[in-house]
mmCIF file of the C-alpha atoms, coordinates in Angstrom:
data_MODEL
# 
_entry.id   MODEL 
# 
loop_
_atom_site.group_PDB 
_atom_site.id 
_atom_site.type_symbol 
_atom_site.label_atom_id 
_atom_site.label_alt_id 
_atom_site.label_comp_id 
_atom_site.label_asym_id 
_atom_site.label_entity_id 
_atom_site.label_seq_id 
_atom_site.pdbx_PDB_ins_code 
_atom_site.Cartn_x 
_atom_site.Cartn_y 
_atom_site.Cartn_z 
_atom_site.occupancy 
_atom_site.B_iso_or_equiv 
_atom_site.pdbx_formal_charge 
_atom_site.auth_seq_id 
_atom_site.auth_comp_id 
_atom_site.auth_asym_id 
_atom_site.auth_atom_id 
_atom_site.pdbx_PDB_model_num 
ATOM 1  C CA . UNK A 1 1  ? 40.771 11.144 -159.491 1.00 0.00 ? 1  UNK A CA 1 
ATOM 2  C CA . UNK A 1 2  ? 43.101 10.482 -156.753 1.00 0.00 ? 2  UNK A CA 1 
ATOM 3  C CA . UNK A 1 3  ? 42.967 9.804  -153.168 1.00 0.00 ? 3  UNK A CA 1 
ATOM 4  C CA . UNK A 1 4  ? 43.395 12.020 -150.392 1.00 0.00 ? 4  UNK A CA 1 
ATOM 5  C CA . UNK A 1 5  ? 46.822 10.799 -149.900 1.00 0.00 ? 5  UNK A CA 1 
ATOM 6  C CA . UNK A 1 6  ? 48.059 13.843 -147.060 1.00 0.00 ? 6  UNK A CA 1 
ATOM 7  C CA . UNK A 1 7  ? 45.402 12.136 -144.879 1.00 0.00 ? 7  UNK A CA 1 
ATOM 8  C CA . UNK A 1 8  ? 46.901 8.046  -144.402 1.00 0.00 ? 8  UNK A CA 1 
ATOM 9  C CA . UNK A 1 9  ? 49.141 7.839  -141.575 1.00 0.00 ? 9  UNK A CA 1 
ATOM 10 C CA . UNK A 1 10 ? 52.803 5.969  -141.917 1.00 0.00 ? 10 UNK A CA 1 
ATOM 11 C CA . UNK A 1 11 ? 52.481 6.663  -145.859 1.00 0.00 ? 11 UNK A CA 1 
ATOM 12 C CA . UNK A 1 12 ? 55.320 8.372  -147.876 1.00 0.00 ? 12 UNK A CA 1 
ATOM 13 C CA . UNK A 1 13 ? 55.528 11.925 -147.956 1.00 0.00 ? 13 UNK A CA 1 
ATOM 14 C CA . UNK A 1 14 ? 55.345 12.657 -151.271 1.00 0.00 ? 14 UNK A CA 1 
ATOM 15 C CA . UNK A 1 15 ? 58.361 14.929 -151.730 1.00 0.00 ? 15 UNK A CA 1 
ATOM 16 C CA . UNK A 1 16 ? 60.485 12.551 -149.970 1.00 0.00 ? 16 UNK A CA 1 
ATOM 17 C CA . UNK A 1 17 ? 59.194 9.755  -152.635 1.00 0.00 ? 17 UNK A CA 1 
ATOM 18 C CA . UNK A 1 18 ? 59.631 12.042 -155.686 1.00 0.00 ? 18 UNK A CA 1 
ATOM 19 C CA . UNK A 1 19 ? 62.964 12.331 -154.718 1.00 0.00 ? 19 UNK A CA 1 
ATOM 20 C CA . UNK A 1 20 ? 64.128 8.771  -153.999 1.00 0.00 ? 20 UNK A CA 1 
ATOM 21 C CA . UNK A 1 21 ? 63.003 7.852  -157.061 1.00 0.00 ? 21 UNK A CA 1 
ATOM 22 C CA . UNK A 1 22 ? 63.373 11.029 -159.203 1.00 0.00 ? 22 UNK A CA 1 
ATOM 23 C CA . UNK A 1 23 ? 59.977 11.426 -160.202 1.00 0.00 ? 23 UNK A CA 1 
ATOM 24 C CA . UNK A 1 24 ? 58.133 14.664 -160.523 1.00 0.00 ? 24 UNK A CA 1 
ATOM 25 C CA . UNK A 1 25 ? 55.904 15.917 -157.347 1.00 0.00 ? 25 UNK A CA 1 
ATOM 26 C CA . UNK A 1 26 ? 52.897 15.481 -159.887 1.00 0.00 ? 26 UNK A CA 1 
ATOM 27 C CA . UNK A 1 27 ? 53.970 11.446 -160.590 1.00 0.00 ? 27 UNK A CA 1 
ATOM 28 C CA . UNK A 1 28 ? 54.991 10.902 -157.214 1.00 0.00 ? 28 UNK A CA 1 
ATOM 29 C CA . UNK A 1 29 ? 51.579 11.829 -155.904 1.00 0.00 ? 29 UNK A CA 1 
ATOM 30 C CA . UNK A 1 30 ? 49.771 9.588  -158.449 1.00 0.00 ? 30 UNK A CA 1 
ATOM 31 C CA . UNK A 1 31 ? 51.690 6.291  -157.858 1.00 0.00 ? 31 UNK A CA 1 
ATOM 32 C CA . UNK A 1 32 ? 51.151 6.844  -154.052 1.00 0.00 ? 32 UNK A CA 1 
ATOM 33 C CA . UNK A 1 33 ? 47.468 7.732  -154.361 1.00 0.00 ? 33 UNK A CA 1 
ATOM 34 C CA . UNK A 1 34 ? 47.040 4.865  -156.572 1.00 0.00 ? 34 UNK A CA 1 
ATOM 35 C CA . UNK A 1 35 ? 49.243 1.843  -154.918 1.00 0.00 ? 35 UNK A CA 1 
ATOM 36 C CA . UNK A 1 36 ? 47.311 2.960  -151.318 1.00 0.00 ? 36 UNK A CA 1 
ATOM 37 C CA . UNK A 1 37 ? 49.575 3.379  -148.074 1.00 0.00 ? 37 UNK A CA 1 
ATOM 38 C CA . UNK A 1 38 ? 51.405 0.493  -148.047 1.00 0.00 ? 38 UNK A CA 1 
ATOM 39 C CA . UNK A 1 39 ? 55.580 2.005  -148.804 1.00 0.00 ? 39 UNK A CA 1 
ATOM 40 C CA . UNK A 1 40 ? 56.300 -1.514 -150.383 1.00 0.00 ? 40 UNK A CA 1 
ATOM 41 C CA . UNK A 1 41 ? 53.146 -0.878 -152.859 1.00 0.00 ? 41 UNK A CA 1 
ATOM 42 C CA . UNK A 1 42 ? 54.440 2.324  -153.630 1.00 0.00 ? 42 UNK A CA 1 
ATOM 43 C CA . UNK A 1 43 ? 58.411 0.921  -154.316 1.00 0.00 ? 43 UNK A CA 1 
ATOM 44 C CA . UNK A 1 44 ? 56.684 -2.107 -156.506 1.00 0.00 ? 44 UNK A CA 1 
ATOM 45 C CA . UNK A 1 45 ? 54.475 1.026  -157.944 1.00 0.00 ? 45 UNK A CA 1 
ATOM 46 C CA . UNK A 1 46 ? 57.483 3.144  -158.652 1.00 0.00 ? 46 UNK A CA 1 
ATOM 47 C CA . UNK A 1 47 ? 59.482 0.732  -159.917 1.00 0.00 ? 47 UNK A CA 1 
ATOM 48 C CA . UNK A 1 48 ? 56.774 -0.604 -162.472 1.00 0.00 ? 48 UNK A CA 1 
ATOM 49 C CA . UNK A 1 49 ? 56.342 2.981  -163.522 1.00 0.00 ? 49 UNK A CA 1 
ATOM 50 C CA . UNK A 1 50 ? 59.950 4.014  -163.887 1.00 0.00 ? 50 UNK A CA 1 
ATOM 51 C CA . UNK A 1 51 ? 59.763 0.553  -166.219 1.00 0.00 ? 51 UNK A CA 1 
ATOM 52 C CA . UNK A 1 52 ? 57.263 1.829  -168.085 1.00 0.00 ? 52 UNK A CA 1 
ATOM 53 C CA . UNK A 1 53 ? 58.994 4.942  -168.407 1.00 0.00 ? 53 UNK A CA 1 
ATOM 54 C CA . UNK A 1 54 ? 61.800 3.387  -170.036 1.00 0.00 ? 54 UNK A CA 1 
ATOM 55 C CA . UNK A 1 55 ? 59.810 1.165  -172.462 1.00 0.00 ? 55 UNK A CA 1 
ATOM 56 C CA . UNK A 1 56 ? 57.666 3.808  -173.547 1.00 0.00 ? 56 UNK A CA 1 
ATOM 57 C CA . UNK A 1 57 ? 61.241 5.852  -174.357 1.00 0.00 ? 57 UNK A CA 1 
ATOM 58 C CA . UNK A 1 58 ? 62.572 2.523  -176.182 1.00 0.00 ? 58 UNK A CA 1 
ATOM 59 C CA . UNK A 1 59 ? 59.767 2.513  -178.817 1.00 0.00 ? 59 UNK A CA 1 
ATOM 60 C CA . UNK A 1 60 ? 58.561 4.903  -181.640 1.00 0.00 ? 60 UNK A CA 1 
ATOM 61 C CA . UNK A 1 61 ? 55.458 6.579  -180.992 1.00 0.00 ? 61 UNK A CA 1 
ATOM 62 C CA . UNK A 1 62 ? 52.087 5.038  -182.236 1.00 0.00 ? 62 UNK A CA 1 
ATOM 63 C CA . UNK A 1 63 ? 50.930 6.718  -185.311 1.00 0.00 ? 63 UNK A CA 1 
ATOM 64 C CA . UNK A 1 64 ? 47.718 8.178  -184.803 1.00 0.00 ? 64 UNK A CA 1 
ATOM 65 C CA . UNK A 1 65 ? 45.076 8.107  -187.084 1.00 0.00 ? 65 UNK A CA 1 
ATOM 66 C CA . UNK A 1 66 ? 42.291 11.062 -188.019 1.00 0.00 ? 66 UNK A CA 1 
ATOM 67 C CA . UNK A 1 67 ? 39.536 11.843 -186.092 1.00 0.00 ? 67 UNK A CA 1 
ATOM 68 C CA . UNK A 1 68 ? 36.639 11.058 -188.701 1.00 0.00 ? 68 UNK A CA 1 
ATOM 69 C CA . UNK A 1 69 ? 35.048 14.147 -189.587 1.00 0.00 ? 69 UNK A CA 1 
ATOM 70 C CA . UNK A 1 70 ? 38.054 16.360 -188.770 1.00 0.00 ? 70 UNK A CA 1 
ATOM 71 C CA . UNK A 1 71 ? 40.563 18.519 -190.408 1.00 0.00 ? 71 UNK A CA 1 
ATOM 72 C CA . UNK A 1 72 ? 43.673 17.485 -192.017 1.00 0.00 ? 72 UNK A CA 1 
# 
């Protein structure tokens, strides 16, 4: 669930943030909603996500394993 970000005053705009750090609207909106108002939490936020990003891109995908009970 995430915050109603469009309410917090001095706060990125989340357009403006998507773009600085060419994320989608969709991502930009979550990092802000979940790193609060503060513009430096949402730059450390951004940062650790576009991080992630990268890792996650670096490494083969888990395999996953069947649901019990389900079909092949």
């Amino acid at each position: 669930m995430t915050k109603p970000i469009e309410k917090w005053p001095d706060t990125y705009v989340p357009e403006v943030f998507a773009k600085k750090y060419g994320l989608t609207l969709k991502q930009a909106k979550t990092i802000i909603s979940s790193n609060g108002p503060s513009k430096h939490g949402c730059d450390v936020g951004a940062a650790a996500f576009i991080r992630a990003l990268v890792m996650r891109g670096t490494r083969s995908p888990a395999r996953r394993r069947p649901t019990p009970g389900a079909a092949p």
